[in-house]
C-alpha positions in Angstrom: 67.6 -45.3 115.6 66.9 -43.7 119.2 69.3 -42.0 121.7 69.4 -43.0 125.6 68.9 -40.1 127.6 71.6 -37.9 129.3 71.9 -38.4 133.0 73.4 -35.8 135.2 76.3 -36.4 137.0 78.4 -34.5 139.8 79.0 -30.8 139.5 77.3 -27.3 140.3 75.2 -25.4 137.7 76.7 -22.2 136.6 77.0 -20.2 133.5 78.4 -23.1 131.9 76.5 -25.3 129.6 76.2 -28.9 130.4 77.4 -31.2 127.1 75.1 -33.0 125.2 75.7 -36.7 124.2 74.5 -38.2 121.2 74.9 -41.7 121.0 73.7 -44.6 118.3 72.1 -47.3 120.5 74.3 -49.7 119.6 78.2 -49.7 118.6 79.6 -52.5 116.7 83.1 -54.2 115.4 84.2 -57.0 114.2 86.3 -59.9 115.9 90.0 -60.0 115.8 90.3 -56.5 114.9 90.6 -54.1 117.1 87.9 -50.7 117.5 88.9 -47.3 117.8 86.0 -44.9 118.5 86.6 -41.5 118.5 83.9 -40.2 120.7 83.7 -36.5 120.2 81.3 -36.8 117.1 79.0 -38.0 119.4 79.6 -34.9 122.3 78.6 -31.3 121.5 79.6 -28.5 123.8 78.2 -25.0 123.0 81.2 -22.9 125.2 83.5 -25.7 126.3 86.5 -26.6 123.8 87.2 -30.5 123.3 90.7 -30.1 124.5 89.2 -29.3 128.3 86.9 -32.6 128.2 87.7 -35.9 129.2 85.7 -39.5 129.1 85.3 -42.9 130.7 83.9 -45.9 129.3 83.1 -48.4 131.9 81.2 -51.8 131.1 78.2 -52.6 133.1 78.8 -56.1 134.7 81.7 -58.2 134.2 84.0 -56.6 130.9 85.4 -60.1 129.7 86.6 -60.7 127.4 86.0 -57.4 126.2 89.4 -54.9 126.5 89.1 -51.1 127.0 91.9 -48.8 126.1 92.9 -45.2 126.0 95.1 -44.5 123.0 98.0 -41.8 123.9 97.4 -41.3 127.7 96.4 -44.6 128.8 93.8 -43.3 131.9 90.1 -42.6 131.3 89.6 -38.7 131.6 92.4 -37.0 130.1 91.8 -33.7 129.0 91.6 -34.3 125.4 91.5 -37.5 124.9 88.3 -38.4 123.4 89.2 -42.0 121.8 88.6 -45.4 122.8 89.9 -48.8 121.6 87.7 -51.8 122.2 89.0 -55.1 122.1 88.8 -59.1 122.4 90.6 -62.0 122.3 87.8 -64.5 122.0 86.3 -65.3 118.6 82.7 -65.2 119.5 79.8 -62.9 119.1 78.7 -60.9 122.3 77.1 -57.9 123.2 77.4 -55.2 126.5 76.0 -52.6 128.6 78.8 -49.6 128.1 77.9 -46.7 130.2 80.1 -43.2 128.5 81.0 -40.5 130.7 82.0 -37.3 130.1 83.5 -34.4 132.6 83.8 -30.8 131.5 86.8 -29.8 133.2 85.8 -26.2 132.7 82.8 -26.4 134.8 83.4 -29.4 136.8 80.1 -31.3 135.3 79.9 -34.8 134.5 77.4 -36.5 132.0 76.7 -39.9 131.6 74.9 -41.8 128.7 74.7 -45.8 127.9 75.0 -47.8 125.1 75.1 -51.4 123.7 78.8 -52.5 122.2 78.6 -55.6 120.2 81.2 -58.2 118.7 80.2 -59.3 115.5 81.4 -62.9 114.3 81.2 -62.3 110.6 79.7 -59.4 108.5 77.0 -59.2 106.7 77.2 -56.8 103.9 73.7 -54.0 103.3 73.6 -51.3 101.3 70.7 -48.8 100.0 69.6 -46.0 98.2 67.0 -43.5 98.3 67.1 -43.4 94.5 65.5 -46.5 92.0 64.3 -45.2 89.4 65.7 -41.8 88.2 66.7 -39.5 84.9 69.9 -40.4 83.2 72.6 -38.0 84.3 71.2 -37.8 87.7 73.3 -38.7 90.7 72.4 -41.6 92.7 73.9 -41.3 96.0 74.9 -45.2 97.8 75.0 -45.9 101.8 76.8 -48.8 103.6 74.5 -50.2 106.6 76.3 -52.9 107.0 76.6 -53.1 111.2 80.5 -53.4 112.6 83.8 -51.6 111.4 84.6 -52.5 107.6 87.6 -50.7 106.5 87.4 -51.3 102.9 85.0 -51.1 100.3 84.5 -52.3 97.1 81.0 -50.9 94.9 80.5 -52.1 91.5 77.5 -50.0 90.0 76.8 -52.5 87.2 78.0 -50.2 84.3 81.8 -50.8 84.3 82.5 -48.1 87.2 83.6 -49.3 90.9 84.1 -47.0 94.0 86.4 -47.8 97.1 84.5 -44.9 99.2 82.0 -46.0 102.1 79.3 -43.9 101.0 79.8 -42.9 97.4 77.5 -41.0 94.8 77.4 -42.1 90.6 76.0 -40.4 88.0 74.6 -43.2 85.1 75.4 -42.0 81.4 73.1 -44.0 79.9 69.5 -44.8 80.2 69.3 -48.8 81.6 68.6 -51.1 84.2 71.8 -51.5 86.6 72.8 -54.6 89.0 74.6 -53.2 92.1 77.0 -54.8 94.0 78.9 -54.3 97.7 82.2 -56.0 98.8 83.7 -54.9 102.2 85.6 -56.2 104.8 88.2 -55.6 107.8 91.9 -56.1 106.5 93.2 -56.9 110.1 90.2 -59.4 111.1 90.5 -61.0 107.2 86.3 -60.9 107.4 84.9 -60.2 104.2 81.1 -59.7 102.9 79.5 -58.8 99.9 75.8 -58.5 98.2 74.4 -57.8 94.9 71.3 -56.3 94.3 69.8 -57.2 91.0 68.0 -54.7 88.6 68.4 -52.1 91.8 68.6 -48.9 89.7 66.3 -47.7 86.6 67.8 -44.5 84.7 65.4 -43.4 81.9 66.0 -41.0 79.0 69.1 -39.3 77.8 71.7 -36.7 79.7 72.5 -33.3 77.9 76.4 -32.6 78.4 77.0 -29.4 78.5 79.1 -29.2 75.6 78.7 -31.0 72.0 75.4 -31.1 72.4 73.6 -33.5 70.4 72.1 -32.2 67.0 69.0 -33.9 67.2 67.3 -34.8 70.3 65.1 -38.0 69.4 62.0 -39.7 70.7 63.9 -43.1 71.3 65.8 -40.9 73.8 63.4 -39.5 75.7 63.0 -37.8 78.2 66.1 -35.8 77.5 67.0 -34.6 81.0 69.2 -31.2 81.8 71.0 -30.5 84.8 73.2 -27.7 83.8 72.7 -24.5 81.9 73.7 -25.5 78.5 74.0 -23.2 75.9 73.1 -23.5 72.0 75.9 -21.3 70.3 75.5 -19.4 67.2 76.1 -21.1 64.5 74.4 -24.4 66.3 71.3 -25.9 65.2 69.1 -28.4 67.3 66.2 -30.5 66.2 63.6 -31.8 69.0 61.1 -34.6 67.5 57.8 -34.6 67.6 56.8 -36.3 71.4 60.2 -35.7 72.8 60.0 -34.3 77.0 62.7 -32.3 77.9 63.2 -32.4 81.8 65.4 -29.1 83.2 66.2 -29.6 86.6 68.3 -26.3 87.2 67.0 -22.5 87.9 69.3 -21.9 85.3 67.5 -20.8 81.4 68.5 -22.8 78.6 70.5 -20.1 76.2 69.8 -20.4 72.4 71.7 -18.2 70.4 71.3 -20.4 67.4 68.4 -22.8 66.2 66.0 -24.7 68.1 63.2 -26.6 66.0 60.5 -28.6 68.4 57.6 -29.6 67.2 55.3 -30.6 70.1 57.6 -30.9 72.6 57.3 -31.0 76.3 59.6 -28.7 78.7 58.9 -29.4 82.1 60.6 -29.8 85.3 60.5 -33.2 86.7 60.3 -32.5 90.2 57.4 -31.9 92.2 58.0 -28.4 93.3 61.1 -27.7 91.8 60.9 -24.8 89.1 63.4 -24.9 85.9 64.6 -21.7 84.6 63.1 -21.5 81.0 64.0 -21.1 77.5 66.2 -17.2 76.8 66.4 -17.1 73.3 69.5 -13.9 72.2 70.5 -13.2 69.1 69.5 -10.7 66.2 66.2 -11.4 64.1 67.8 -12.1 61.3 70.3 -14.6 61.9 67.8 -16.6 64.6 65.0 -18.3 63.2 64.3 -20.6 66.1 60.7 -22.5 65.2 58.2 -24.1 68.7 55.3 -25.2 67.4 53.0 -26.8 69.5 55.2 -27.0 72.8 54.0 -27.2 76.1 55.9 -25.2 79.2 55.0 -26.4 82.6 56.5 -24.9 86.1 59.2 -22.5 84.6 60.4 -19.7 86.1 60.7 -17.5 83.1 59.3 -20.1 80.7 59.9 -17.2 77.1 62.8 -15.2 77.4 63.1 -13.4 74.1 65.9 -11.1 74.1 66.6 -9.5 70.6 65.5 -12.6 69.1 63.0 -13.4 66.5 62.1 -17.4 66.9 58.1 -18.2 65.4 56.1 -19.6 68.6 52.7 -20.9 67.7 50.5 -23.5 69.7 51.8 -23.2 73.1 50.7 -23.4 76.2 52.5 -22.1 79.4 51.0 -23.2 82.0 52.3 -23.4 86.5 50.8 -24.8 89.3 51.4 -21.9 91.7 51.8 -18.2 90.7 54.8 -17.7 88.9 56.0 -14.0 88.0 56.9 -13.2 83.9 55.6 -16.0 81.8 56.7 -14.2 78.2 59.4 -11.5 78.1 60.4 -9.8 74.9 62.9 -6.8 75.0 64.9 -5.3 72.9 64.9 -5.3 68.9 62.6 -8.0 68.3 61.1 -9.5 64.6 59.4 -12.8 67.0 56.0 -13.8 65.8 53.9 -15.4 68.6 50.5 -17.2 67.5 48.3 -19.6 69.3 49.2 -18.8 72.9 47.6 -19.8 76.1 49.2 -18.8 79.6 48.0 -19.5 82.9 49.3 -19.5 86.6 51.2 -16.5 86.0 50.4 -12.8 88.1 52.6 -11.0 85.2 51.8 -13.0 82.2 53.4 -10.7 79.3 56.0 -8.0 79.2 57.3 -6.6 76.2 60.1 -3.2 76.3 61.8 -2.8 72.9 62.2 1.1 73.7 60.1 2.3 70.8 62.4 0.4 68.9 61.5 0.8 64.8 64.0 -2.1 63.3 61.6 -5.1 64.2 57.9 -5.2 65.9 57.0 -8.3 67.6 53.3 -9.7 66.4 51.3 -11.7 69.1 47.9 -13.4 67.6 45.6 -15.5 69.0 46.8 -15.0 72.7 44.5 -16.4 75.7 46.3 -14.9 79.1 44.2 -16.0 82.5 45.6 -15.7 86.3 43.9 -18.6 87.7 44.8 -17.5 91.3 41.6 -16.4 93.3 43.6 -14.7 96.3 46.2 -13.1 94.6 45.7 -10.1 92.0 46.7 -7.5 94.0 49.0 -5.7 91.8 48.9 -8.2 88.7 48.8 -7.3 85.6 48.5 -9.8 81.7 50.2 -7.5 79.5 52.7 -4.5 79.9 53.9 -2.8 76.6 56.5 -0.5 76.7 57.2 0.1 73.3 56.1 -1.2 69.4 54.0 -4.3 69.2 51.6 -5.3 66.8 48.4 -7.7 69.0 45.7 -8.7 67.0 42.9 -11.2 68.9 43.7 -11.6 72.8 41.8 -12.7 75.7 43.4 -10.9 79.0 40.9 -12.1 82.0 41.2 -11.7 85.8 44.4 -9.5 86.5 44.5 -6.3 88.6 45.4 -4.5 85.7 44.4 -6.4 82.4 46.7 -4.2 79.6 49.2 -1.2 80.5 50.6 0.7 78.1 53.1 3.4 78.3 55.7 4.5 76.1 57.6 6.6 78.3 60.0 8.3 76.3 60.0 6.8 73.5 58.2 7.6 69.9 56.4 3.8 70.1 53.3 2.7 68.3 51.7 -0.1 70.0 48.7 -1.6 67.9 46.4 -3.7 69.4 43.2 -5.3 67.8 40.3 -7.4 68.7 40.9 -7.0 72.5 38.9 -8.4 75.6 39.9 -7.8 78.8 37.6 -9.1 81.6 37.8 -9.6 85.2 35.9 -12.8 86.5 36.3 -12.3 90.1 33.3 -10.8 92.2 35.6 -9.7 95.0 38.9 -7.9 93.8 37.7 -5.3 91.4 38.4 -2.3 94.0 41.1 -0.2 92.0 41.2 -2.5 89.1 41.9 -1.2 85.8 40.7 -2.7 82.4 42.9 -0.9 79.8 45.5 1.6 81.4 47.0 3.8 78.6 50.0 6.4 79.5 51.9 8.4 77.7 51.3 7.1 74.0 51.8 9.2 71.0 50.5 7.1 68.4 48.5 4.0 70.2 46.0 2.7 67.9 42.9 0.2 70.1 40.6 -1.2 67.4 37.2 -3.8 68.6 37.9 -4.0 72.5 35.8 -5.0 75.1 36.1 -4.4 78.9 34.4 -6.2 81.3 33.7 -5.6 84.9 36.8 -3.5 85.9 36.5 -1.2 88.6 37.7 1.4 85.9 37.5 0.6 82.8 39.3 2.6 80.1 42.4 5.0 81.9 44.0 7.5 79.6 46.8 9.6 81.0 49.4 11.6 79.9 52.7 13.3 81.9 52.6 17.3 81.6 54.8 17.1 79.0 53.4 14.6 77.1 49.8 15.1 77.3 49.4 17.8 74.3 50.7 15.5 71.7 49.6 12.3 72.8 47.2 11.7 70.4 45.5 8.0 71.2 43.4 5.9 68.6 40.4 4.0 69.7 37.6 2.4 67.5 34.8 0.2 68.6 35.3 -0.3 72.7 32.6 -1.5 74.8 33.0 -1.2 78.2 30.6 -3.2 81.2 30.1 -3.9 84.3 27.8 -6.8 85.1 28.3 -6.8 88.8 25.0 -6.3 90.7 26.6 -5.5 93.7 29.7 -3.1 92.9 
């Protein structure tokens, strides 16, 4: 829909800005009923208040049968008075040239724009939607079209819930295929419309309420779609089948301080663009033995947040399709066992602080970490251990750092076996570290290989540290292949 442009009237510039009309082309009503138009959610004015601007609507050519009236003061531009009624005794449909002006009794200005005003015989009812086929539990946001001045509306969404609003929004509980229907009409002109529009809306999948969650989360309901943070309590258990997708569309983690089972399940956000927050599992090792085997992760945030927790992950991927931050984060007391992993798309793929803690080790196996960004490894690292871990077989390849290591304070014995750490990319090796070591008592590296790293091995140690840090290595290779660095 265009907007005529503004035509300046009488007046002097000054320091006062001009207002700015913004008018549909064409106004409509329908007969026997008369129009009120209230004309200042058309008019803008930066520094002028609407209680200091008046308006005239004036018909170009001859106004019959067509009525114009100024409710309250009964002369066009009153200060203030920024309604118009529009009126006709005749039946029929017409259409005219309106010109509205506007004075800005401030400044003295007058602006002028034109329109079309249009007398409508009957109505025909139109509705749409930007939303046909969507996740149950979604909102689908409606629109009336229709052209003229209904004043009551009747929406039936085709699952037993109506609305009387012009515009309203509906959220489906249950996956289907929906009929839509619009009634509307003008109480004083006793016109009436309405339309259906069959099989409009397609909701697929199931909704997750936020509280009594569902037990078991099936394949017949699938995609089981999120849009809240919901949280798995403590004494909760929940089973995903085999196949099920899980579509999280809120920044917000899913909290499980219970039991999750999923057994290749997909957790992804639906959304083009739109990251979801990620699984945070809390809880103490002993009383959460949350099993994912086999489970994909696409476009989360944090995708493994493992706070004090001790689920089994084995056979995952994580994978994003820009450069996320933390893909796997375990602190605190932690018993979690982690086989089979592949990340990729993340610039810090694995960060695990348990502050030396002795009462449960994490053990990672198997794990295949790889930033796939070519532009940005400034500052990236794959793995930072601040504490105990036990890491046998693991693949670390093109991150600014590929392994840091520092205990800090804290007594930790980090073991770490079968290692390679490489570093693809033939332009960003300047200050890039292979294996960066700081701080460690007791670190044990057994079979590593480091691979083009503009340094490759980096032991360090703080001035009070450095006589009692006593690191284990055994069997590390370290190369450079570059021909040209």
């Amino acid at each position: 829909m265009g907007y005529p442009n503004l035509v300046l009237g009488i007046g002097e510039l000054s320091d006062n800005q001009l207002p700015q009309i913004h008018l549909p082309q064409e106004l409509s009503f329908i007969r026997n009923a008369p129009f009120d138009v209230d004309f200042s959610q058309y008019i803008t004015d930066l520094d002028t208040p609407y209680s200091q601007l008046g308006i005239s609507v004036t018909c170009a050519g001859e106004q019959f049968p067509l009525t114009i009236e100024y409710p309250g003061t009964g002369e066009p531009f009153s200060a203030g008075q920024l309604t118009v009624r529009f009126s006709s005794l005749e039946t029929y449909a017409f259409s005219k040239q309106m010109t509205l002006r506007v004075r800005d009794y401030a400044s003295g200005y007058e602006v002028s724009a034109t329109f079309t005003l249009t007398q409508l015989e009957e109505f025909n009812a139109l509705a749409r939607t930007d939303m046909y086929c969507e996740l149950t539990g979604e909102t689908v946001q409606f629109y009336d079209i229709t052209r003229g001045n209904p004043n009551y509306w009747l929406w039936d969404f085709g699952d037993g819930n109506t609305s009387t609003l012009q515009h309203p929004s509906h959220m489906y509980a249950y996956a289907g295929t929906y009929d839509v229907s619009l009634t509307l009409g003008h109480s004083i002109a006793q016109e009436t419309d309405s339309i259906t529009y069959p099989a409009l809306i397609t909701m697929a999948g199931t909704a997750v309420p936020t509280e009594d969650i569902p037990d078991t989360w099936d394949i017949a309901g699938s995609p089981w779609n999120i849009f809240a943070e919901i949280v798995i309590d403590d004494e909760d258990e929940v089973t995903i089948d085999e196949g099920v997708v899980v579509n999280i569309i809120t920044p917000d983690q899913m909290v499980i301080r219970g039991r999750m089972a999923a057994t290749n399940v997909t957790f992804q956000s639906p959304q083009e663009g739109v990251k979801w927050g990620g699984l945070k599992f809390e809880g103490s090792h002993q009383r959460n033995p949350s099993e994912l085997i086999g489970c994909t992760f696409q476009d989360a945030i944090l995708p493994l947040d493992i706070q004090a927790a001790s689920p089994l992950i084995s056979q995952t991927t994580i994978a994003r399709d820009d450069l996320g931050e933390t893909a796997l984060r375990i602190v605190g007391a932690s018993g979690v066992q982690i086989y089979d992993l592949e990340i990729s798309g993340y610039g810090n793929a694995i960060l695990i602080s348990n502050n030396g803690s002795s009462s449960a080790t994490p053990t990672l196996g198997n794990i295949r970490v790889r930033n796939s960004s070519q532009t940005s490894r400034n500052g990236s690292w794959g793995v930072k251990i601040s504490g105990n871990v036990h890491i046998e077989d693991m693949e670390v390849e093109d991150f600014d750092t590929g392994i840091d290591i520092d205990s800090g304070e804290y007594a930790a014995t980090p073991t770490l076996g079968n290692i390679r750490v490489r570093n693809s990319s033939q332009t960003s090796r300047d200050s890039s570290i292979g294996i960066y070591l700081y701080n460690l008592e007791r670190v044990k590296l057994e079979d590593v290989e480091i691979e083009d790293y503009d340094t490759g091995l980096w032991i360090a140690a703080s001035g009070d540290n450095h006589a009692v840090s006593t690191p284990t290595l055994g069997n590390i290779r370290v190369r450079n292949s570059s021909q040209t660095s």
